[in-house]
Residue frames as a rotation matrix with the C-alpha (Angstrom) as fourth column:
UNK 1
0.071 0.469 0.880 67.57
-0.863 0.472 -0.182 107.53
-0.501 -0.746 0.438 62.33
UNK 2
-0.883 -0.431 -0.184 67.74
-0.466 0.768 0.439 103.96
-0.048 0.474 -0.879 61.69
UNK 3
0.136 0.893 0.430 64.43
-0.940 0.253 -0.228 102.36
-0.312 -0.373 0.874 60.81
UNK 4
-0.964 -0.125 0.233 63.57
-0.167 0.971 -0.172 98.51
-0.205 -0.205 -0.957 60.71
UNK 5
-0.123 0.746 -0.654 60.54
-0.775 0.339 0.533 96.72
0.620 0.573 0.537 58.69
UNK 6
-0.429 -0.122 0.895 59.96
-0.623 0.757 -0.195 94.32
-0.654 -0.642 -0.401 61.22
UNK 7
-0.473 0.287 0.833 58.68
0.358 0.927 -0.116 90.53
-0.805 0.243 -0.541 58.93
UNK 8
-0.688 0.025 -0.725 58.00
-0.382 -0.863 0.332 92.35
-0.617 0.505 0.603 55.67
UNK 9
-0.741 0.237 -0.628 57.11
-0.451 0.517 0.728 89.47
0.497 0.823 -0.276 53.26
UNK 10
-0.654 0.637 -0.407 54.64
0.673 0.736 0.071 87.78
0.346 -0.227 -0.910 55.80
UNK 11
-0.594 0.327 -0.735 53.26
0.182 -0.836 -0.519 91.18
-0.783 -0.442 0.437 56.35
UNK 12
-0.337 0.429 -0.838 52.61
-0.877 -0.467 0.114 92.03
-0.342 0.774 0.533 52.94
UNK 13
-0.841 0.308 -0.446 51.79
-0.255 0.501 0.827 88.88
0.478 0.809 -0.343 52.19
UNK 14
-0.500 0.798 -0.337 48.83
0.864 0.486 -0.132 88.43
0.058 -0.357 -0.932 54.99
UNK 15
0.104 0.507 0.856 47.54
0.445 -0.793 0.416 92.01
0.889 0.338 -0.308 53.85
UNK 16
0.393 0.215 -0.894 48.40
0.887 -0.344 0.307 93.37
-0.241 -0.914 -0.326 57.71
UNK 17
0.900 -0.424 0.103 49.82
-0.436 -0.888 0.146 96.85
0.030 -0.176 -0.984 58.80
UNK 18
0.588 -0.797 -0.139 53.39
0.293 0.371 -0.881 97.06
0.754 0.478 0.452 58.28
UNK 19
0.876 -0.063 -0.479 55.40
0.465 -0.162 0.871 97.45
-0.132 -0.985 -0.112 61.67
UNK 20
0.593 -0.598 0.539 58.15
0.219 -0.524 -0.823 99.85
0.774 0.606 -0.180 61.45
UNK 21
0.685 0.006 -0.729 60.45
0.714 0.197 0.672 99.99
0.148 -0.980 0.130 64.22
UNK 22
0.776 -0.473 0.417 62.58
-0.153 -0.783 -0.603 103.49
0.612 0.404 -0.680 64.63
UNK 23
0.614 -0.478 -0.628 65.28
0.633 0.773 0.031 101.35
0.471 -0.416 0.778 66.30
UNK 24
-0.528 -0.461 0.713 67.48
0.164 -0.879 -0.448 105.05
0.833 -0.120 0.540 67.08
UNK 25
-0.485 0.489 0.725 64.69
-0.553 -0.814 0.180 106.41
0.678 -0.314 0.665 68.81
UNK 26
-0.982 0.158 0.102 63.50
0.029 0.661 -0.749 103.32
-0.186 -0.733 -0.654 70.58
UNK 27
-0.318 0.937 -0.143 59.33
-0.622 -0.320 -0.714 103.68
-0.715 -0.138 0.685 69.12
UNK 28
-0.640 0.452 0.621 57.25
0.744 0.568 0.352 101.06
-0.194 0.687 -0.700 66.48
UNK 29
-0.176 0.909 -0.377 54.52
-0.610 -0.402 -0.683 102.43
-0.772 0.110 0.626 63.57
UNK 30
-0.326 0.288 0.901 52.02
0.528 0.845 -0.079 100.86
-0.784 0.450 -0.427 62.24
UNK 31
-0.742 0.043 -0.669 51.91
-0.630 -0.384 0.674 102.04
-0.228 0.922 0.313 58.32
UNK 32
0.304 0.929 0.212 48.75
-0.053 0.238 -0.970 101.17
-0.951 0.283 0.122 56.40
UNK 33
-0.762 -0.404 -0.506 49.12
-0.413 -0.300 0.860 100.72
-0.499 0.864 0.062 52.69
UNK 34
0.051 0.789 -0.613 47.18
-0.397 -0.547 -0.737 100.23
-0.916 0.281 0.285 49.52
UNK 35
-0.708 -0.434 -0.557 48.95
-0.661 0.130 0.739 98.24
-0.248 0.892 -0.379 47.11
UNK 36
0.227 0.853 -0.469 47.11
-0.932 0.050 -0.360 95.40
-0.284 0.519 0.806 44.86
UNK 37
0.578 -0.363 0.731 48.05
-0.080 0.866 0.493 91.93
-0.812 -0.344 0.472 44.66
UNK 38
0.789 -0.332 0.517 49.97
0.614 0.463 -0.639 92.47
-0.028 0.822 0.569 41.64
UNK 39
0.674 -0.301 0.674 51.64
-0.185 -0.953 -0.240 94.97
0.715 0.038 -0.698 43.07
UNK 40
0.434 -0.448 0.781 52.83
-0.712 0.360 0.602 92.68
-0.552 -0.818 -0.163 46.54
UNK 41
0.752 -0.206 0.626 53.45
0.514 0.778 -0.362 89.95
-0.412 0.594 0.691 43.90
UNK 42
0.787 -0.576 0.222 56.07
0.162 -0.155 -0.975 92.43
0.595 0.803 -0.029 42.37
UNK 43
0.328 -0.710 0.623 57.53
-0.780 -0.576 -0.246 93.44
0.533 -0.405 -0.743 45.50
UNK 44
0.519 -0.345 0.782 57.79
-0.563 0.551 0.616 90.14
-0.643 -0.760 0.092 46.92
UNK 45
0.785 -0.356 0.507 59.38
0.551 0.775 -0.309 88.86
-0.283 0.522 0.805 43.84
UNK 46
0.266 -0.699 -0.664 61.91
0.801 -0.223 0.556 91.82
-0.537 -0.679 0.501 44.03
UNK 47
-0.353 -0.573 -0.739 60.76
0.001 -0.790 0.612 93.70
-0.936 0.216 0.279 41.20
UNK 48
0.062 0.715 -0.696 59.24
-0.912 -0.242 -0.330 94.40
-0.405 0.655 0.638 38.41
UNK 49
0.041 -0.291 -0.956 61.42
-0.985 0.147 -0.087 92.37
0.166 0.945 -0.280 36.23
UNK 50
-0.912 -0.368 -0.179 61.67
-0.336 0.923 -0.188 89.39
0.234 -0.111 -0.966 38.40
UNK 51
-0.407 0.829 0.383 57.97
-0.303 0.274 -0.913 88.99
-0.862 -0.488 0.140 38.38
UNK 52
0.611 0.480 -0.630 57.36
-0.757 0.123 -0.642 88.98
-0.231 0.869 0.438 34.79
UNK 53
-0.519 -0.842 -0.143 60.49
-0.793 0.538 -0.288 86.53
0.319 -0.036 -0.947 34.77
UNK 54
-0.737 0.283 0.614 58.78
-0.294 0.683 -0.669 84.29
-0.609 -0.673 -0.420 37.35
UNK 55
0.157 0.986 0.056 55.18
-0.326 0.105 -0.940 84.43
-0.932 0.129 0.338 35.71
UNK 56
0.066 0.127 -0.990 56.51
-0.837 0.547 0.014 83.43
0.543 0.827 0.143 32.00
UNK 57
-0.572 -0.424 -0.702 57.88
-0.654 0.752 0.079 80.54
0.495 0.504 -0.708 34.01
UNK 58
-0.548 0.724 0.419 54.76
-0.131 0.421 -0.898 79.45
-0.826 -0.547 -0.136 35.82
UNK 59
0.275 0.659 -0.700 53.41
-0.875 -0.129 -0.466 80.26
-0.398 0.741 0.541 32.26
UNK 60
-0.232 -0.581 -0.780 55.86
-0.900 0.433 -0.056 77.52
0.370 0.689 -0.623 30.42
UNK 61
-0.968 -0.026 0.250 55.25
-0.112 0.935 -0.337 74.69
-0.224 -0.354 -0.908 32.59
């Protein structure tokens, strides 16, 4: 099946349910999750490493 994240980053970033859309099957779920804001802060910065990246330079200025 093919699935689809429908608006991912403005999802996770206004704390909502995540819409999933099973694009094969033709049906949408909403997914709950659990993560911590340092945790959306890594995934919206793509990753571990590019968060600690970012944050020295928020640190430097």
């Amino acid at each position: 099946d093919v699935l689809r994240i429908v608006n991912l980053r403005e999802t996770l970033q206004q704390g909502a349910p995540i819409s999933v859309v099973n694009v094969t099957q033709g049906y949408e779920i909403r997914a709950s999750y659990t993560l911590s804001q340092r945790q959306v802060r890594i995934l919206l910065a793509g990753g571990l490493l590019n968060s600690i990246k970012a944050n020295r330079g928020e640190d430097a200025t």
